[in-house]
C-alpha positions as a Markdown table, in Angstrom:
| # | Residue | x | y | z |
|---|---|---|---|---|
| 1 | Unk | -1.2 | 88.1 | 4.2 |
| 2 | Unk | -2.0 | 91.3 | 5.9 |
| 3 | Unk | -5.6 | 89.7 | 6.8 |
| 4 | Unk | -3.7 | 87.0 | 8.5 |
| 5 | Unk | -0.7 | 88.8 | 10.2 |
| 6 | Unk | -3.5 | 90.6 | 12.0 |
| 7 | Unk | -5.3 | 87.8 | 12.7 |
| 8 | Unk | -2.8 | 86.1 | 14.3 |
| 9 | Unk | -2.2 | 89.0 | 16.2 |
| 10 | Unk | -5.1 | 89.1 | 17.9 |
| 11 | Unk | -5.1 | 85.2 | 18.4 |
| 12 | Unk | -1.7 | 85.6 | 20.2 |
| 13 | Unk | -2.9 | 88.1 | 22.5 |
| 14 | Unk | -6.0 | 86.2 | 23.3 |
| 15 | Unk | -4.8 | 83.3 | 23.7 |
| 16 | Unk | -1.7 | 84.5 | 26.4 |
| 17 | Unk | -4.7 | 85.5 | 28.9 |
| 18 | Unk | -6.1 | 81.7 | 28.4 |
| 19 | Unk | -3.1 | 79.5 | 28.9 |
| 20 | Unk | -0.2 | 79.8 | 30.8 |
| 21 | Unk | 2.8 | 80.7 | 29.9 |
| 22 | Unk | 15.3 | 52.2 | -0.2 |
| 23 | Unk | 16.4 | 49.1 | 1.8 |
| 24 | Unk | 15.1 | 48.6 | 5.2 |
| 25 | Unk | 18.7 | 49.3 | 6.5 |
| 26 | Unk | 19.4 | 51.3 | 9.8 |
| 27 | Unk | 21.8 | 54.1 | 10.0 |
| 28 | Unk | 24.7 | 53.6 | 12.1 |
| 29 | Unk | 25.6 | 57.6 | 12.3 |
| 30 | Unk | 22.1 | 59.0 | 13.4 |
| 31 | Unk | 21.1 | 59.6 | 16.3 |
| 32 | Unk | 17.4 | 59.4 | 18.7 |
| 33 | Unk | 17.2 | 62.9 | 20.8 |
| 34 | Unk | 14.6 | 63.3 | 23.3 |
| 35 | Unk | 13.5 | 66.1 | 26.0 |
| 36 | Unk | 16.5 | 66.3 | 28.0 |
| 37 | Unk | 19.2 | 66.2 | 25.7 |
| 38 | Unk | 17.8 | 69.4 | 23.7 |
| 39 | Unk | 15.8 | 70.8 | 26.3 |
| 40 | Unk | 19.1 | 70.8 | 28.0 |
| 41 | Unk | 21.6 | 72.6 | 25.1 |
| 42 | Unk | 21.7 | 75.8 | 27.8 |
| 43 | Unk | 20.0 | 76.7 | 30.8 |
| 44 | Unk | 16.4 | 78.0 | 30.4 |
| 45 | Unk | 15.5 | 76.5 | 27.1 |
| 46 | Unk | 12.9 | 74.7 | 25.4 |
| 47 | Unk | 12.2 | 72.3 | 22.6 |
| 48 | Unk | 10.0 | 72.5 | 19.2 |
| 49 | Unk | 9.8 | 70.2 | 16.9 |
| 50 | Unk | 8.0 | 71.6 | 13.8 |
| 51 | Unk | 7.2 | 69.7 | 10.2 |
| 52 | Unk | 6.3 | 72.6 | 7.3 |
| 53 | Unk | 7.4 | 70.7 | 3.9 |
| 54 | Unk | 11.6 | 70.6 | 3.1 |
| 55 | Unk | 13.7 | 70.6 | 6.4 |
| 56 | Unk | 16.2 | 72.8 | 4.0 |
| 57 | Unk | 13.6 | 75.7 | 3.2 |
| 58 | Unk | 12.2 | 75.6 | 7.1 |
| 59 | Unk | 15.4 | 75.2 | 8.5 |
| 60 | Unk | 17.0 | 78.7 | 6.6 |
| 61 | Unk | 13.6 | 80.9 | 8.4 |
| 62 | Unk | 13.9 | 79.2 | 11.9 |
| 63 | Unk | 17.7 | 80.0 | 12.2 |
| 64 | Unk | 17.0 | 83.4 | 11.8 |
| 65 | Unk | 14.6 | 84.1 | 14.8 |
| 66 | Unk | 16.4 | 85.9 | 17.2 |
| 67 | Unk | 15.9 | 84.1 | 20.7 |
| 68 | Unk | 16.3 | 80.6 | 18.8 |
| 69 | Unk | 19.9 | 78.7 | 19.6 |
| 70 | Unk | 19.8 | 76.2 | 17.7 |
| 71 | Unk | 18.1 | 74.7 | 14.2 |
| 72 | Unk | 18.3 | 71.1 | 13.7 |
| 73 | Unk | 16.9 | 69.0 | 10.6 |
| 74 | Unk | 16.0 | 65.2 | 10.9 |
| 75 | Unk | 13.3 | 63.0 | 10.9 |
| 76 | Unk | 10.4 | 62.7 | 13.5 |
| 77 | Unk | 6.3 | 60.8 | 13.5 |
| 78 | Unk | 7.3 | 57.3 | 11.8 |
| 79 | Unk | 7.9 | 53.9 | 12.9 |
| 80 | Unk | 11.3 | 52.9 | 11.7 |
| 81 | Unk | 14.4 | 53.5 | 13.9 |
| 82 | Unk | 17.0 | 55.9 | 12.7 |
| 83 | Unk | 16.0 | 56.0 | 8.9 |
| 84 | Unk | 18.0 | 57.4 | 6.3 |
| 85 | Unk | 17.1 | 60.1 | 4.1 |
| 86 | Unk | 16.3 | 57.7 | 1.1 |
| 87 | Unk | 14.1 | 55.6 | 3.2 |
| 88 | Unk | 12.1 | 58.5 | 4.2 |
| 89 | Unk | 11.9 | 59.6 | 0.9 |
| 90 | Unk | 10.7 | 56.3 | -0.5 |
| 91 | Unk | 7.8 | 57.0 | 2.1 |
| 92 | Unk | 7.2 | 53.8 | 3.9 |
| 93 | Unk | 8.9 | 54.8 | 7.1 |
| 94 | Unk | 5.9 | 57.4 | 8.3 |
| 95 | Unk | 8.6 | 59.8 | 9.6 |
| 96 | Unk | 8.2 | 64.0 | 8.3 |
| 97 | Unk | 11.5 | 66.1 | 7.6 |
| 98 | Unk | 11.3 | 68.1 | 10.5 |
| 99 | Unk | 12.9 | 70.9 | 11.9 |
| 100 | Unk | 13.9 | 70.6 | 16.1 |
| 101 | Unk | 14.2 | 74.3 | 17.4 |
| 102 | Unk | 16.6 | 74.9 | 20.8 |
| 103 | Unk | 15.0 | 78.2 | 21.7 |
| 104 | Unk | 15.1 | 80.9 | 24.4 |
| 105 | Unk | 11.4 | 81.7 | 25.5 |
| 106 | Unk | 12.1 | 85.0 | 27.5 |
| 107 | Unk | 13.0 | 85.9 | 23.9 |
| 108 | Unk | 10.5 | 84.3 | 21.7 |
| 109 | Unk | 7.8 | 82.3 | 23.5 |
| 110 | Unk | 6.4 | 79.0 | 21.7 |
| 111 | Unk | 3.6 | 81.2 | 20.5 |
| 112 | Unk | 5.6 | 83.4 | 18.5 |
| 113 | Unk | 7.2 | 80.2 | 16.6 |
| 114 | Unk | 3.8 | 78.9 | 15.7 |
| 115 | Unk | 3.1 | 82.8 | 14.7 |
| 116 | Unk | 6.2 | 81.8 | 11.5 |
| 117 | Unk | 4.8 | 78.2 | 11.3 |
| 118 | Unk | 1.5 | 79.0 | 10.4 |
| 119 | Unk | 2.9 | 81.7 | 7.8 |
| 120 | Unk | 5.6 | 80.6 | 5.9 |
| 121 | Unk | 3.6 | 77.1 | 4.5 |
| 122 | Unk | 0.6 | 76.2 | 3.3 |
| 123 | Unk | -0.9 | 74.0 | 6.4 |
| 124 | Unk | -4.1 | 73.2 | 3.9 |
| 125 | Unk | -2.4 | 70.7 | 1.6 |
| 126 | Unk | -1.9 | 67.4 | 3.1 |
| 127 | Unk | 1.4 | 65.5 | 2.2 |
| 128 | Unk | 2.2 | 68.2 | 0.0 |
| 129 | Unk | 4.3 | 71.7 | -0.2 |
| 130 | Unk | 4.6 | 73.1 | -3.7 |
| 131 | Unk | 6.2 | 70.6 | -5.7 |
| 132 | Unk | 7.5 | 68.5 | -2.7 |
| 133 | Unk | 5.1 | 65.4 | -2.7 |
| 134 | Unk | 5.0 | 62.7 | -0.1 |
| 135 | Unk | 4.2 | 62.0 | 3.6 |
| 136 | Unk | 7.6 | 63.3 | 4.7 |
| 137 | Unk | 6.2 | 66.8 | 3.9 |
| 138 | Unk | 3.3 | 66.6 | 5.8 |
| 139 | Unk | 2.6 | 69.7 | 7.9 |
| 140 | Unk | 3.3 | 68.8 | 11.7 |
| 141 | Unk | 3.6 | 70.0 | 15.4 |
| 142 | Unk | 4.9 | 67.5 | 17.7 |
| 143 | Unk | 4.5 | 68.7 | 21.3 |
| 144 | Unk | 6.5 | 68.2 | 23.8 |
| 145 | Unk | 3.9 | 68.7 | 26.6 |
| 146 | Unk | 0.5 | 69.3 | 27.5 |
| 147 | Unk | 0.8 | 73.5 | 26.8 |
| 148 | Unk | 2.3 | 73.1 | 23.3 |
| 149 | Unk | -0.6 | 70.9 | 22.6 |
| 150 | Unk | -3.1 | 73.2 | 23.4 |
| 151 | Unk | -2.0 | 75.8 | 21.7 |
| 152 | Unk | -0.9 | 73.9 | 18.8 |
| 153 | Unk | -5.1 | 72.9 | 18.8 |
| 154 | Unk | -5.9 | 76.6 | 19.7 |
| 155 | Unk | -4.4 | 78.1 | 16.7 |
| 156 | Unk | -5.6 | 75.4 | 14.1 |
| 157 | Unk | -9.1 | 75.5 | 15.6 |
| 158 | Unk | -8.8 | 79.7 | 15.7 |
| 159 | Unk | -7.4 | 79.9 | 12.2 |
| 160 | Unk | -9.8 | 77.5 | 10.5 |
| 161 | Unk | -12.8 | 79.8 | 11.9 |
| 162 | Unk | -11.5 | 83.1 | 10.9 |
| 163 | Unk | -11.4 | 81.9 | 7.1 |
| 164 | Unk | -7.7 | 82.8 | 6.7 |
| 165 | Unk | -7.3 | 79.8 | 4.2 |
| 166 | Unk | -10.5 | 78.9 | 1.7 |
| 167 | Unk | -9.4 | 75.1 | 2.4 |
| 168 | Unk | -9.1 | 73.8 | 6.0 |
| 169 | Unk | -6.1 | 73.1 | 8.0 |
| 170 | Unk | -4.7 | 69.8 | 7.9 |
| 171 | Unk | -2.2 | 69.8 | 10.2 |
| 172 | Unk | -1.0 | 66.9 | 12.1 |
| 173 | Unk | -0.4 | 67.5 | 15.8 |
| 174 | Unk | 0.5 | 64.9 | 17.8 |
| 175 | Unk | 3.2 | 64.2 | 20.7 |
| 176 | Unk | 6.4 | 64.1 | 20.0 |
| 177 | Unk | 8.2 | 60.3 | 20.4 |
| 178 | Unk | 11.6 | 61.0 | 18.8 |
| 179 | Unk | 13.9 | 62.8 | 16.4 |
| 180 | Unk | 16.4 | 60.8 | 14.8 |
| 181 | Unk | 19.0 | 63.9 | 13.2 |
| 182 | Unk | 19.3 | 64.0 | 9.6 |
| 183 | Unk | 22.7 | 63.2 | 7.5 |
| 184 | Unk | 25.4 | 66.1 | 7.9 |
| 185 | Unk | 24.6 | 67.2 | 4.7 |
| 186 | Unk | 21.1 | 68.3 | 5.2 |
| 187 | Unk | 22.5 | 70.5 | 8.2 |
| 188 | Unk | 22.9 | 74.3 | 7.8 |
| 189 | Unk | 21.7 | 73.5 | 4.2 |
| 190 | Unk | 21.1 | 76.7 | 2.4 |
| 191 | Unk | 23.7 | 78.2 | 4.3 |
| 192 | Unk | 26.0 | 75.6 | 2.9 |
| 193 | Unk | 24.9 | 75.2 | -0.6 |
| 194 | Unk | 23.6 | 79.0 | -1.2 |
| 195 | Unk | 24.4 | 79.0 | -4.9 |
| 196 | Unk | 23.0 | 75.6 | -6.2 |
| 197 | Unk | 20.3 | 76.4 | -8.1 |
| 198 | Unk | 17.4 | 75.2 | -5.5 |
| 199 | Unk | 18.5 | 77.2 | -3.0 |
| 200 | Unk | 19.1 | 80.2 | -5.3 |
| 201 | Unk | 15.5 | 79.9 | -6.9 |
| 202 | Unk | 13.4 | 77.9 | -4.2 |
| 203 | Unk | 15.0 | 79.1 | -0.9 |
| 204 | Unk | 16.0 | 81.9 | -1.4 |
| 205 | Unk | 12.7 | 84.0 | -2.2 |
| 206 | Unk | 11.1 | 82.5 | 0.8 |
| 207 | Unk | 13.8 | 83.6 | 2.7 |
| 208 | Unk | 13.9 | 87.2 | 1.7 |
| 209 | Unk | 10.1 | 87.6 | 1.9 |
| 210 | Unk | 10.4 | 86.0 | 5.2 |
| 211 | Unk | 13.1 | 88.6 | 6.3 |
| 212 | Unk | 10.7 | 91.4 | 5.1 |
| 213 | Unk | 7.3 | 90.1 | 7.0 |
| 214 | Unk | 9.2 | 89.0 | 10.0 |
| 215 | Unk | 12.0 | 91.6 | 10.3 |
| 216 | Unk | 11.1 | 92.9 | 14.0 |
| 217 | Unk | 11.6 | 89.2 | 15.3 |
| 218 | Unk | 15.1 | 88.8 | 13.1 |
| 219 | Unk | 18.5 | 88.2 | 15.4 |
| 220 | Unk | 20.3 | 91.6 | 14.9 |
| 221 | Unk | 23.0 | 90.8 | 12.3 |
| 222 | Unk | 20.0 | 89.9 | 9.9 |
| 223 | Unk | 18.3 | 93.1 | 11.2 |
| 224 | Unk | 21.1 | 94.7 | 10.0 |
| 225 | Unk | 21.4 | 93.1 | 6.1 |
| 226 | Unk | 17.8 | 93.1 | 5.8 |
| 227 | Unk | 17.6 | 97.0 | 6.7 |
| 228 | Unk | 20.5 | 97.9 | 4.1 |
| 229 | Unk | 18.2 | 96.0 | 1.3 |
């Protein structure tokens, strides 16, 4: 981990003097967001839409991050139009649980949110995060423009030379074409259902070691907790 924290590190600062700045049945309640209506959610924003295993493990880190608004789970990269969760999970729909970040990048810059991407899965496992199985687990970046992409591609191609993982990356990235949000009961999941017994032994050891590695880039009440631990 330290071998790759400062690895990234340097690939960070490099890379900011390169580029700028089970039935087929629809679901009535879901919605399709695209660039403007996120984009949009306050003044100066921008979009990410990241797919790193469970939307209700990546979902607890990402809501964290100080400079990040707002944390949305759902369903983005397939072909059927607003899916439920049990179609995506009989994995004939070709859509990942994803994560769509609102975020403030004068405070953390799309960089910094690949920085957390990168470390908090395993990008060398394809369909596959621990014992989560399937397509919809895949590890994804879908970019919303032409900068994203490249540094989406940077970092992969970076990271696969340095030998940070023995395997090779296999993560998709490709554009982004929609988000359809997941069912209100995958939202604010951990936060929600702390003491069910996934979340108590699955979610929350990722979160605290994620609090512990990424405790500078924490919003300040979870500066605060984490520092009293």
């Amino acid at each position: 981990m330290k071998r790759l924290n400062l690895y990234l590190g340097l690939v960070l600062l490099s890379l900011s003097q390169l580029l700028p700045g089970c039935a087929q049945k629809e679901n009535p309640n879901k919605s399709m967001s695209n660039d403007v209506a996120y984009a949009g959610y306050r003044p100066g924003t921008d979009t990410a839409t990241l797919g790193a295993g469970c939307f209700w493990c990546v979902e607890a880190l990402f809501q964290q991050l100080d400079g990040v608004h707002k944390v949305t789970s759902g369903y983005s990269g397939g072909h059927v139009k607003n899916p439920t969760y049990e179609q995506v999970c009989a994995k004939n729909t070709g859509h990942a649980e994803v994560i769509q970040i609102v975020f403030d990048p004068a405070v953390i810059t799309f960089d910094e949110l690949l920085e957390v991407f990168w470390q908090t899965h395993d990008p060398t496992t394809l369909n596959k995060q621990g014992n989560d199985v399937g397509p919809q687990y895949r590890s994804a970046v879908f970019y919303h423009n032409e900068e994203q992409k490249e540094k989406a591609l940077y970092y992969k191609d970076q990271l696969n030379k340095s030998g940070a993982w023995k395997d090779p990356i296999v993560t998709e990235i490709a554009p982004f074409t929609g988000f359809y949000v997941a069912e209100a009961e995958h939202q604010n999941y951990y936060l929600n259902n702390g003491a069910q017994p996934y979340c108590y032994f699955v979610i929350r050891p990722k979160v605290e070691k994620f609090e512990k590695v990424f405790r500078d880039k924490l919003k300040r009440t979870n500066q605060a907790q984490t520092n009293k631990q």
